[in-house]
N, CA, C and O of each residue as an XYZ file, in Angstrom:
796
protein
N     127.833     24.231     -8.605
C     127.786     25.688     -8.549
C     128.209     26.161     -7.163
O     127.962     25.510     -6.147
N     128.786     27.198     -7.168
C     129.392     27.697     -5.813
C     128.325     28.972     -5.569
O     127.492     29.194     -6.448
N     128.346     29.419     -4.919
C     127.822     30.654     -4.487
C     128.893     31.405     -3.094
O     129.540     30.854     -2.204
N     128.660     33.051     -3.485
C     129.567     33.878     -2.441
C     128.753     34.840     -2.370
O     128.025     35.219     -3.288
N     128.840     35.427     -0.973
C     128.006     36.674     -1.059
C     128.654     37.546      0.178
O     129.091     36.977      1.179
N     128.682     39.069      0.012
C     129.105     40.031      0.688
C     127.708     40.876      1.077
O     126.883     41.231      0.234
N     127.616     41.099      2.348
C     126.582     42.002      2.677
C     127.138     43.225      2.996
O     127.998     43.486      3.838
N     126.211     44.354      1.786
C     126.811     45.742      0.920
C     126.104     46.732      1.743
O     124.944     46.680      2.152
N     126.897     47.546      1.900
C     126.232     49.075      2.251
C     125.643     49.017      3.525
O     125.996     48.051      4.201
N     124.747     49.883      4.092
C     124.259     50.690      5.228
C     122.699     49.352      5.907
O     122.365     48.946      7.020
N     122.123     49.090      4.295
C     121.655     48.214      4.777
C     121.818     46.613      4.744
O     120.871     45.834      4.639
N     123.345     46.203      4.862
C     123.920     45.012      4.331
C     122.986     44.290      3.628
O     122.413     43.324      4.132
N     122.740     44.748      2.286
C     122.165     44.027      1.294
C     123.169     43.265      0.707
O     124.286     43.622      0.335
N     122.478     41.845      0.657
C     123.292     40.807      0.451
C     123.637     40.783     -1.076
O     122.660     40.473     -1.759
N     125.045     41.091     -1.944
C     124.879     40.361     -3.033
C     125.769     39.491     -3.210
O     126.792     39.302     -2.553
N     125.183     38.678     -4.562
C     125.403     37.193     -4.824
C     126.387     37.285     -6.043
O     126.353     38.174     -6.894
N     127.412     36.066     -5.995
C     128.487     35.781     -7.013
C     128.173     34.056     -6.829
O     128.494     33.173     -6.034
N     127.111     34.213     -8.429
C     127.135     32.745     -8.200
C     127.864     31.913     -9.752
O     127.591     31.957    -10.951
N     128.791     31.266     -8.994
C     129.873     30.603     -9.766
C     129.391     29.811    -10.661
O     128.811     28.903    -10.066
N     129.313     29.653    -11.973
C     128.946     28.222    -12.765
C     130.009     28.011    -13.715
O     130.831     28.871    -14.031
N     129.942     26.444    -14.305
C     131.341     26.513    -15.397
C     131.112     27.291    -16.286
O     132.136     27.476    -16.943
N     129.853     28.132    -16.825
C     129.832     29.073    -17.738
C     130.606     30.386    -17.487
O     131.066     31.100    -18.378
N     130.693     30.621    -16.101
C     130.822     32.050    -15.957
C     129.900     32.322    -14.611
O     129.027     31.606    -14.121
N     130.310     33.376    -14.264
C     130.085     34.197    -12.818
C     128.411     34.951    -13.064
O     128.357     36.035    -13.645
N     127.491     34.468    -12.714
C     126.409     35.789    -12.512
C     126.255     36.303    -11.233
O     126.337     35.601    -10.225
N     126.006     37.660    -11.226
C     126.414     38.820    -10.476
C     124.463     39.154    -10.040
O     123.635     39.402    -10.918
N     124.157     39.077     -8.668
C     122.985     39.152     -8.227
C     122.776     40.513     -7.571
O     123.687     40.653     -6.755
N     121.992     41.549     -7.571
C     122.025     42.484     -6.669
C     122.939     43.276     -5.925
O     123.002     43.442     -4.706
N     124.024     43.996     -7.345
C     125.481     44.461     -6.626
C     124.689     46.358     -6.047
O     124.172     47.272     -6.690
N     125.022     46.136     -4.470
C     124.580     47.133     -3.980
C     125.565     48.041     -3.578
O     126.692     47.915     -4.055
N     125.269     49.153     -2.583
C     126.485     49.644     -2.244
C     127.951     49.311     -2.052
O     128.216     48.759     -0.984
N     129.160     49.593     -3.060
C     130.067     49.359     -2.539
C     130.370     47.824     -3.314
O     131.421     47.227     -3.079
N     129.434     47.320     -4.164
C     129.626     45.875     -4.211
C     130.825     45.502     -5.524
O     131.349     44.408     -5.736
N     131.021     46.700     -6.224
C     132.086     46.408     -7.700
C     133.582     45.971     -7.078
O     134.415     45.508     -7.857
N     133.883     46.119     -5.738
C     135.116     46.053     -4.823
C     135.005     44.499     -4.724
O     135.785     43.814     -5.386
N     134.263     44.038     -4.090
C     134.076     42.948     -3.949
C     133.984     41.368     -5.004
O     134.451     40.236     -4.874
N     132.991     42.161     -6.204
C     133.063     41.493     -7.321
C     134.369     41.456     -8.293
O     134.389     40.654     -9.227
N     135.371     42.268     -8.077
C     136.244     42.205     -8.962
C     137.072     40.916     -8.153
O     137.320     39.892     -8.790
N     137.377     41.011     -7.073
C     137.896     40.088     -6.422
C     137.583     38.720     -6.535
O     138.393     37.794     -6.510
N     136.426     38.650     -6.656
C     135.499     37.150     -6.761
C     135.508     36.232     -7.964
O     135.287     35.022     -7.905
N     135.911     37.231     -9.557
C     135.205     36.790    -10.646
C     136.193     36.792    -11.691
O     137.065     37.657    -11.776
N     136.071     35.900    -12.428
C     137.012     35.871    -14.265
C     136.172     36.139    -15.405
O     136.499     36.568    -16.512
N     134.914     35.783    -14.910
C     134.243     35.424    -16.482
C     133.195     35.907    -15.909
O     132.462     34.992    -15.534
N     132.686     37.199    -15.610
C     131.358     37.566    -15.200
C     130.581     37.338    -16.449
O     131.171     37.386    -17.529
N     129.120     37.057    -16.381
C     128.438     37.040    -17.858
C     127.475     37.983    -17.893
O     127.298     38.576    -18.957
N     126.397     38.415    -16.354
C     125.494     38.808    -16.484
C     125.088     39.384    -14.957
O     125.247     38.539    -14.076
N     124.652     40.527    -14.562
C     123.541     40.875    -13.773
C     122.551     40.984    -13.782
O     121.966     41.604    -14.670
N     121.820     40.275    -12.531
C     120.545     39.995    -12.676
C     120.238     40.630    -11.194
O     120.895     40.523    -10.159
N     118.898     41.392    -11.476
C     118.218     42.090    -10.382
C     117.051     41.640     -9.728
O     116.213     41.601    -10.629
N     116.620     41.349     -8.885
C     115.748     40.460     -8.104
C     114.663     41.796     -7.999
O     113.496     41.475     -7.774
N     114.919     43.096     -8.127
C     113.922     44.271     -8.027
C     114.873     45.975     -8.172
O     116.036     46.363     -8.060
N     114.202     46.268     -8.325
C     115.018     47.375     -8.428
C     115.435     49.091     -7.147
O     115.905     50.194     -7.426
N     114.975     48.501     -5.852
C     115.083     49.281     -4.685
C     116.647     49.830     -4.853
O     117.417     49.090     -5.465
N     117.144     51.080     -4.344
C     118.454     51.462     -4.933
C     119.735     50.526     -4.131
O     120.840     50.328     -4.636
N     119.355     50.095     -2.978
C     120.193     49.513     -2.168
C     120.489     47.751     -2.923
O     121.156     46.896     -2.342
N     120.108     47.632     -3.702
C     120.197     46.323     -4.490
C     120.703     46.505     -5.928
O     121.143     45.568     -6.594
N     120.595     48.019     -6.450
C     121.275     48.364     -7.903
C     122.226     49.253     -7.477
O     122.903     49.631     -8.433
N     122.497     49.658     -6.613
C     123.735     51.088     -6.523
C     124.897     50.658     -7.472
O     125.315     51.514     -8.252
N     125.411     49.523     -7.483
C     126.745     49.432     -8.351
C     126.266     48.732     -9.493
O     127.109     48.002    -10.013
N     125.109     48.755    -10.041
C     125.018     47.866    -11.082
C     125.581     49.316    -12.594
O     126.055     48.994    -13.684
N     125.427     50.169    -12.326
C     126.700     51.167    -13.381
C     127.653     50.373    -13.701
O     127.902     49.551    -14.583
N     128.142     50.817    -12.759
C     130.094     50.606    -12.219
C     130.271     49.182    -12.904
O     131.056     49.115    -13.850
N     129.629     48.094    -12.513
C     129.579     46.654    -12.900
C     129.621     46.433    -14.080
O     130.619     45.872    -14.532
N     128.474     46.834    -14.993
C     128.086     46.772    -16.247
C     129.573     47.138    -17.282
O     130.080     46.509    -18.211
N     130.083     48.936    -16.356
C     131.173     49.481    -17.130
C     132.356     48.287    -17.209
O     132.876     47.725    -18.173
N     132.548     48.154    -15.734
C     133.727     47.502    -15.803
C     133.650     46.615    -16.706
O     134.403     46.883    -17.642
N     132.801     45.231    -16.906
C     132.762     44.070    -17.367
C     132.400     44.259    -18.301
O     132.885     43.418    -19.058
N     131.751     44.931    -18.830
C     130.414     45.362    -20.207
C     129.801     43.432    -20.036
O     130.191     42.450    -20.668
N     128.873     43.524    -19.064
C     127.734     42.720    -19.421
C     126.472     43.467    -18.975
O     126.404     44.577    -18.446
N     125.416     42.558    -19.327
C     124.038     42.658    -19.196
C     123.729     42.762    -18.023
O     124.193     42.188    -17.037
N     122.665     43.753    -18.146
C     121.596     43.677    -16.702
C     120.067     43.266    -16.942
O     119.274     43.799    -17.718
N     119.913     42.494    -16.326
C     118.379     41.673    -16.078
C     117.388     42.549    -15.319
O     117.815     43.202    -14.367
N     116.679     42.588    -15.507
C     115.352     42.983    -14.481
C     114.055     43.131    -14.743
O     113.963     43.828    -15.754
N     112.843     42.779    -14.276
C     111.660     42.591    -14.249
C     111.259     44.087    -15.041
O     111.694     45.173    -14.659
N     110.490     43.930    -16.029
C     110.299     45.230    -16.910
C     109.713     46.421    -15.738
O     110.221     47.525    -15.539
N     109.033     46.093    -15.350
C     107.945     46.946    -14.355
C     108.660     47.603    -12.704
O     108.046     48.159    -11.794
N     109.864     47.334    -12.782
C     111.057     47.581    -12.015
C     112.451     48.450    -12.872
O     113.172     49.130    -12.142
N     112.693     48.413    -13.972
C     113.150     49.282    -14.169
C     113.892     50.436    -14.380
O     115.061     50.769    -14.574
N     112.250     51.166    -14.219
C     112.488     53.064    -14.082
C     113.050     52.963    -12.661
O     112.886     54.113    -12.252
N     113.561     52.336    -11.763
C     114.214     52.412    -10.514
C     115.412     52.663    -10.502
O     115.950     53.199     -9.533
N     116.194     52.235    -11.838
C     117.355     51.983    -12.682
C     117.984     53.495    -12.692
O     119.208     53.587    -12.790
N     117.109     54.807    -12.583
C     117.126     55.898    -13.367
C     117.309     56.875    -11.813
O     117.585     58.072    -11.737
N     117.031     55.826    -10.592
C     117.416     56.938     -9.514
C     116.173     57.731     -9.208
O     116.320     58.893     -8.828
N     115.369     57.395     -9.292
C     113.936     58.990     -9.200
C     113.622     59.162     -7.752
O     112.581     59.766     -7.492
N     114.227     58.804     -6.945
C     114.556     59.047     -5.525
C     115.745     60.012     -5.324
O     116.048     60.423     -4.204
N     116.255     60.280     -6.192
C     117.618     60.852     -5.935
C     118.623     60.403     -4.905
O     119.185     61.092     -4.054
N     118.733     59.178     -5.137
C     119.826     58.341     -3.771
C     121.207     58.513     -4.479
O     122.115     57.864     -3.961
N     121.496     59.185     -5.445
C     123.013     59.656     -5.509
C     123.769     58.141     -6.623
O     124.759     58.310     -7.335
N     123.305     57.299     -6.554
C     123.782     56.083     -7.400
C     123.482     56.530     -9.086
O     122.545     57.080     -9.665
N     124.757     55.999     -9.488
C     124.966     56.248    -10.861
C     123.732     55.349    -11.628
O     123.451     54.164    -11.448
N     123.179     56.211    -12.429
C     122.144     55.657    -13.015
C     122.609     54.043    -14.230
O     123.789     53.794    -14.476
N     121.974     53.567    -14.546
C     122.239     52.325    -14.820
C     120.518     52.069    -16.592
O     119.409     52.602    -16.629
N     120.918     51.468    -17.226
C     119.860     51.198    -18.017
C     119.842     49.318    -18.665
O     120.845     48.841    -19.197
N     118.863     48.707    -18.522
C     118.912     47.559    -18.388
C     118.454     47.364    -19.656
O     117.745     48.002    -20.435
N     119.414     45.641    -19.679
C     119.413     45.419    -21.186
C     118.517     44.200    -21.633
O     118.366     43.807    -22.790
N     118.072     43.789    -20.729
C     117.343     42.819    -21.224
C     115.583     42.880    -19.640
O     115.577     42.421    -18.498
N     114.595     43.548    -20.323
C     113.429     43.302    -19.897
C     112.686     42.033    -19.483
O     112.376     41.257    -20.387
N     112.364     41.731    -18.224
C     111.745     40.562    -18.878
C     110.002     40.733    -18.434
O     109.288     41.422    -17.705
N     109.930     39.902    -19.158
C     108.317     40.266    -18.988
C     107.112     39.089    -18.443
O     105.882     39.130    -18.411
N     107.981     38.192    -18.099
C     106.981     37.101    -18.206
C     107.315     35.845    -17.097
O     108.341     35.964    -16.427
N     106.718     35.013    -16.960
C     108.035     33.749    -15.644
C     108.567     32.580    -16.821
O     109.072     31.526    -16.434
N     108.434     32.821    -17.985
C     109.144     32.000    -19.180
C     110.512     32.049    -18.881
O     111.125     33.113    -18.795
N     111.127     30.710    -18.683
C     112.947     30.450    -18.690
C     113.573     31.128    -19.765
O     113.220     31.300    -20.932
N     114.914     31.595    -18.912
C     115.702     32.671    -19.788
C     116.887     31.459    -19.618
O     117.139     30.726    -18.662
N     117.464     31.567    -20.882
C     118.708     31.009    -20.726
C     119.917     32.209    -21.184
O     119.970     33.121    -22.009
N     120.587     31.784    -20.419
C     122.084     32.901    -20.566
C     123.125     32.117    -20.321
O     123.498     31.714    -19.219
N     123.677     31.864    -21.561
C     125.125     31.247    -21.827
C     124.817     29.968    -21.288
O     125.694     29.523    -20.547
N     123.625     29.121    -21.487
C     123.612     27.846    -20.887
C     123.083     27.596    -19.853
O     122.618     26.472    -19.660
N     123.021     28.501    -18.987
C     122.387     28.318    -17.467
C     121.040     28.648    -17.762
O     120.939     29.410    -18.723
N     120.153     28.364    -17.319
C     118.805     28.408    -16.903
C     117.922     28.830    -16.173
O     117.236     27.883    -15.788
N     117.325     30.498    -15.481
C     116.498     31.150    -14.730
C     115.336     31.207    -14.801
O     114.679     31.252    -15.841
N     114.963     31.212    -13.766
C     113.311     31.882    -14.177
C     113.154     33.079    -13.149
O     113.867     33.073    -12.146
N     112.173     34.189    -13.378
C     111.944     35.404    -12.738
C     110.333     35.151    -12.395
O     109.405     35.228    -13.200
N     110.236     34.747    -10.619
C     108.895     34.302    -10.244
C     108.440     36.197    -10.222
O     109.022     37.010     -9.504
N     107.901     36.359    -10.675
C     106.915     37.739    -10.935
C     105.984     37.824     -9.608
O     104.864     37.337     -9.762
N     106.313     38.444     -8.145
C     105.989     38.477     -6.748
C     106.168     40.058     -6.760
O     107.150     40.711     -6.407
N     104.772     40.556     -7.335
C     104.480     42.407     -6.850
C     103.930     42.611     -5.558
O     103.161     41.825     -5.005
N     104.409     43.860     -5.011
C     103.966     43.987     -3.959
C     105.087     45.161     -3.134
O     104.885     46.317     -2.763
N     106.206     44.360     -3.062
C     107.301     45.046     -2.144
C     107.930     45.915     -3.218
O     108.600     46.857     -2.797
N     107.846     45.786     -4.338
C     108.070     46.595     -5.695
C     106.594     46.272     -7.113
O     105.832     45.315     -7.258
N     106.713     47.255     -7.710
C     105.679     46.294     -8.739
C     106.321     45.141    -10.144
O     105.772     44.559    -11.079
N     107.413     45.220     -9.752
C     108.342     44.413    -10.265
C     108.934     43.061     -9.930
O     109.382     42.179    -10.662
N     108.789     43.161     -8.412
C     109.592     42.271     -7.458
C     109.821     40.642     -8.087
O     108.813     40.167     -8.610
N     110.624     40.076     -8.077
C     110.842     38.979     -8.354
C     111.966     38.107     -7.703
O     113.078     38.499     -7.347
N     111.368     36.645     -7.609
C     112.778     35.613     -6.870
C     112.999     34.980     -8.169
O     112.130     34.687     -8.989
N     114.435     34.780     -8.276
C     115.019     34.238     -9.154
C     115.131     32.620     -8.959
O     115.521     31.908     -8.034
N     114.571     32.356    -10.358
C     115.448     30.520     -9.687
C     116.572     30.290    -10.422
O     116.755     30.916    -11.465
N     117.313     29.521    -10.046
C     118.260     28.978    -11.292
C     117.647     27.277    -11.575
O     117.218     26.440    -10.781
N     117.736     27.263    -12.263
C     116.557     26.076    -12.895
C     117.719     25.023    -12.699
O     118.906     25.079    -13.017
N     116.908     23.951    -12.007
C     117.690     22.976    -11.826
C     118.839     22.254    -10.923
O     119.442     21.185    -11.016
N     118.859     23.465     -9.901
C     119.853     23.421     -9.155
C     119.269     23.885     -7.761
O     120.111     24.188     -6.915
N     118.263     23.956     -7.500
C     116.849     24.264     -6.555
C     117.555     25.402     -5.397
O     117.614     25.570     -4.179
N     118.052     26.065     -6.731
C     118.284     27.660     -5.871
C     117.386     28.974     -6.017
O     117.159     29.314     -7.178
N     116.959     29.594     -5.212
C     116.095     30.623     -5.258
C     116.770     31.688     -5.120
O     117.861     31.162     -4.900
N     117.001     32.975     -5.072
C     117.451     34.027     -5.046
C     116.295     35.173     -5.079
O     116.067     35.950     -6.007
N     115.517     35.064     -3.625
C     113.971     35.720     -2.809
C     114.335     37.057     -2.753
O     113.286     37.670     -2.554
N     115.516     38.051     -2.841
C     115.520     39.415     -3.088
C     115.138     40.154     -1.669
O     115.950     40.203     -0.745
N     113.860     40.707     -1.589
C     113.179     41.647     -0.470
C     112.024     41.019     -0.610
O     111.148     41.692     -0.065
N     111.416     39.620     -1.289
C     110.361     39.152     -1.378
C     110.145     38.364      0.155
O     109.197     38.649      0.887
N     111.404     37.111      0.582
C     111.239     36.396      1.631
C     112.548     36.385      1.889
O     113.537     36.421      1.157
N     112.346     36.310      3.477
C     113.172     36.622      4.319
C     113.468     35.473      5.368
O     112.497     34.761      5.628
N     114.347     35.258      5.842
C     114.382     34.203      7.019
C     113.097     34.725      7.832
O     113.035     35.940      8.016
N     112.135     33.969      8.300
C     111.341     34.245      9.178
C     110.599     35.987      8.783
O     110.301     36.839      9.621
N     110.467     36.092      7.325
C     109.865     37.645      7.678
C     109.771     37.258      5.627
O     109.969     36.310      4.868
N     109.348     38.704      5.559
C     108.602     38.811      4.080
C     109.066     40.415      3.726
O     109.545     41.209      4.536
N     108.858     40.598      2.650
C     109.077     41.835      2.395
C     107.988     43.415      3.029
O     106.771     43.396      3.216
N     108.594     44.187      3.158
C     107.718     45.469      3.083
C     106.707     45.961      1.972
O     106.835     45.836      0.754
N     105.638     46.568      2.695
C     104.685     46.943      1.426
C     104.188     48.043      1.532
O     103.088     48.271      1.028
N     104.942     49.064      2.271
C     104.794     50.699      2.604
C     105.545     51.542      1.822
O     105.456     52.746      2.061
N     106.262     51.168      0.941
C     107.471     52.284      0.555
C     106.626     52.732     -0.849
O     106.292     51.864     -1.656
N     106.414     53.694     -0.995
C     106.743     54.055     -2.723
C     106.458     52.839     -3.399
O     107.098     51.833     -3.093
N     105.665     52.803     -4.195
C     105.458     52.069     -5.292
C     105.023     50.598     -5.028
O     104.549     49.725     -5.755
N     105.430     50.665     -3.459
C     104.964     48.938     -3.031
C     103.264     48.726     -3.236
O     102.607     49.701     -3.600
N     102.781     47.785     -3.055
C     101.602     47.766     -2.940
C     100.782     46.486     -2.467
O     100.779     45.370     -2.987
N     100.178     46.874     -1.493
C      99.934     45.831     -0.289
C      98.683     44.827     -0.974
O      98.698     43.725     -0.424
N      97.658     44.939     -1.989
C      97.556     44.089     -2.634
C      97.616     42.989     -3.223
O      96.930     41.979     -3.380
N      98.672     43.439     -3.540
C      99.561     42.734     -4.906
C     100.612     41.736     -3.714
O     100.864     40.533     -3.788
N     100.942     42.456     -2.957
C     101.997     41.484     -1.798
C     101.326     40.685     -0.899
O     102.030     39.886     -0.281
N     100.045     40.696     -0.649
C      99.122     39.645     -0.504
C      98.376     38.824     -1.283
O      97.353     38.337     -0.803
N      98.721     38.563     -2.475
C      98.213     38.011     -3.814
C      99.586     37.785     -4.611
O      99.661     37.458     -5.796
N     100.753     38.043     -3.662
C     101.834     37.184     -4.156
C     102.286     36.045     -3.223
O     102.802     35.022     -3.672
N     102.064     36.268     -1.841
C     102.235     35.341     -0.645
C     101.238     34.178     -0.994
O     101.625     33.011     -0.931
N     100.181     34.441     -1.297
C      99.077     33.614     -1.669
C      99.444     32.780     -3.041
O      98.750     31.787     -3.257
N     100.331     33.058     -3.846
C     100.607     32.516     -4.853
C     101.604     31.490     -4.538
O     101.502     30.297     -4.824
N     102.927     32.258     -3.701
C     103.991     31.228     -3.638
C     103.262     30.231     -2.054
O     104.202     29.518     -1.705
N     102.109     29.981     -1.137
C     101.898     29.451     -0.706
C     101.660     27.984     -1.672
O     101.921     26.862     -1.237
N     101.344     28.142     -2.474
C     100.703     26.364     -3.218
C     102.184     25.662     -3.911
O     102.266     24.524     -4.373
N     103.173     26.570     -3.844
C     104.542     25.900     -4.554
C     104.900     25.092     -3.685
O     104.968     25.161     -2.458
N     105.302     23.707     -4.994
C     105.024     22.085     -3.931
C     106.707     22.537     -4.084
O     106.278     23.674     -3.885
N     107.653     22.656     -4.187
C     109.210     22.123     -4.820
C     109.662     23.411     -3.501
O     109.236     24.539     -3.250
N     110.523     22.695     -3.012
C     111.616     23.010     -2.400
C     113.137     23.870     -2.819
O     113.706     23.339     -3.772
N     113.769     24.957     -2.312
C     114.544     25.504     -3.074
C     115.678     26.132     -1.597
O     115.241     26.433     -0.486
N     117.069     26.187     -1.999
C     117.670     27.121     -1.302
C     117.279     28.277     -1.600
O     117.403     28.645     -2.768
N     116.600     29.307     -0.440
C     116.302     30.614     -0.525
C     117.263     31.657      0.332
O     117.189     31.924      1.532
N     118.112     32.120     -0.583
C     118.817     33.345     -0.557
C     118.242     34.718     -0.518
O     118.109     35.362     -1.558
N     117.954     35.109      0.449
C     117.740     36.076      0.855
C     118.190     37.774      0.168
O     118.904     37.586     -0.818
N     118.035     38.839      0.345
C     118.168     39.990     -0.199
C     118.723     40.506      1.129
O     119.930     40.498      0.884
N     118.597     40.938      2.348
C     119.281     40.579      3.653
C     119.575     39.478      4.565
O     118.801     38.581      4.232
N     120.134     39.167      5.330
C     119.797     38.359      6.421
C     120.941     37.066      5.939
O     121.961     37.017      5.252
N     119.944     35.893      6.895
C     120.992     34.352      7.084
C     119.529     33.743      5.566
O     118.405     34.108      5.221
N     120.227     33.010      5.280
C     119.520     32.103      4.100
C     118.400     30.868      5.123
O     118.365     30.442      6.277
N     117.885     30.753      4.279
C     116.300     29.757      4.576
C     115.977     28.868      3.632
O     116.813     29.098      2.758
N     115.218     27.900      3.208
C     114.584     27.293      2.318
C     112.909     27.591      2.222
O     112.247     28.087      3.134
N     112.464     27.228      1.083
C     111.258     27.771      0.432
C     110.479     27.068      1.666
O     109.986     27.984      2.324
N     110.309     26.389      1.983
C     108.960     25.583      2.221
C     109.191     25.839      3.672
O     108.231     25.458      4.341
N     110.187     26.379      4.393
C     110.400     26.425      5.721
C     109.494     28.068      5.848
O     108.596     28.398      6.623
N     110.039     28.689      4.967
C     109.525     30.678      4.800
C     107.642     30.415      4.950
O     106.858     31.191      5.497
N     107.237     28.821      4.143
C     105.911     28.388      3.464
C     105.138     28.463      4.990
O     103.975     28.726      5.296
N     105.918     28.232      5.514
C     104.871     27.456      6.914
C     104.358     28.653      7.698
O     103.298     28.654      8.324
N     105.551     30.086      7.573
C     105.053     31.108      8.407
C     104.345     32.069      7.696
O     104.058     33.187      8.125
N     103.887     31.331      5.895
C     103.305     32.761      5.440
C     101.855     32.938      6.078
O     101.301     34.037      6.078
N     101.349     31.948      6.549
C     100.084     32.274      6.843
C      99.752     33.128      8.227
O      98.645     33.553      8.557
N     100.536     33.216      8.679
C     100.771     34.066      9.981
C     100.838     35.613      9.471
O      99.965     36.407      9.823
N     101.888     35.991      8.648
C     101.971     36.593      7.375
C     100.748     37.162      7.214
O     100.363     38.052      7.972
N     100.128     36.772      6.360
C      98.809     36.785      5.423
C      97.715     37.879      6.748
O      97.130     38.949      6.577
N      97.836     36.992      7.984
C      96.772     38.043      8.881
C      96.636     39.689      8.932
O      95.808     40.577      9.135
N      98.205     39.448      8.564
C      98.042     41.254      8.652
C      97.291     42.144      7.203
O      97.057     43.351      7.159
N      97.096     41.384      6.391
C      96.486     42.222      5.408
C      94.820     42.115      5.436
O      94.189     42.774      4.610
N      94.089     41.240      6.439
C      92.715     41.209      7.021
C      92.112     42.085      8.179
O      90.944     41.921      8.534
């Protein structure tokens, strides 16, 4: 599997074109990102949303139109889809809910949606099963974690998701939602540093 990524818009949100012999899935096309993806791709199959903040869906419209495929996203993420911020991005409606961390298969490939509320009540890192890639969104960050101040975040739930992905024994490339990429268990060591601020 190949992976490509362009960092989109104002807040170079990173999205992902990750290559498989099935076909192209399309990760978090943000500002500006349908320019980029047309360039990248033959056989797009699917977008998949790691959360639904607008800077991570702005082109998922445009995408969907062009290609007519699917959009993925954590059910409880969404109504984000619909703009209720009024950030000016063409509204978008997603076609496949998911609801659960049960493996999705699409056209052969294999995901799972780790269900991490907090920085959204939706938030989720993607894995691709089998290929020990993560796709951490606004969940984890090189050396940092997501926000839990905005709208709808909830600082709770984002300390009772840090606490969750602390006990994950398996190792993964973690692709980031901004920034330089990290691995799981390296992000593991600084969550507890992390964790102080919600005591």
């Amino acid at each position: 599997m190949q992976i490509i990524k362009q960092a989109c818009g104002p807040y170079e949100t990173n999205c992902y074109i990750l290559n498989t012999n099935k076909g192209e899935f399309i990760i978090d096309p943000g500002v500006g990102a349908l320019e980029f993806i047309e360039k990248n791709v033959k056989n797009p199959i699917a977008i998949l949303n790691t959360h639904g903040h607008y800077d991570h869906v702005w082109d998922n419209a445009k995408v969907k139109k062009k290609f007519n495929i699917p959009i993925y996203i954590h059910k409880l993420d969404a109504f984000f889809l619909e703009d209720p911020f009024n950030q000016g991005f063409e509204k978008s409606k997603a076609d496949i809910l998911v609801e659960n961390e049960n493996d999705i298969d699409i056209n052969g490939i294999t995901f799972k949606f780790h269900f991490l509320p907090g920085h959204t009540p939706g938030c989720s890192m993607i894995e691709v099963k089998g290929e020990n890639l993560m796709f951490s969104g606004d969940f984890l960050f090189y050396r940092s974690i997501g926000r839990w101040d905005f709208p709808y975040s909830n600082a709770q739930n984002m300390k009772e998701s840090l606490e969750k992905v602390l006990f994950y024994k398996e190792d993964f490339r973690l692709l980031p939602g901004h920034g330089e990429e990290s691995t799981l268990q390296e992000e593991i060591l600084h969550l507890p540093s992390w964790l102080r601020y919600f005591h």
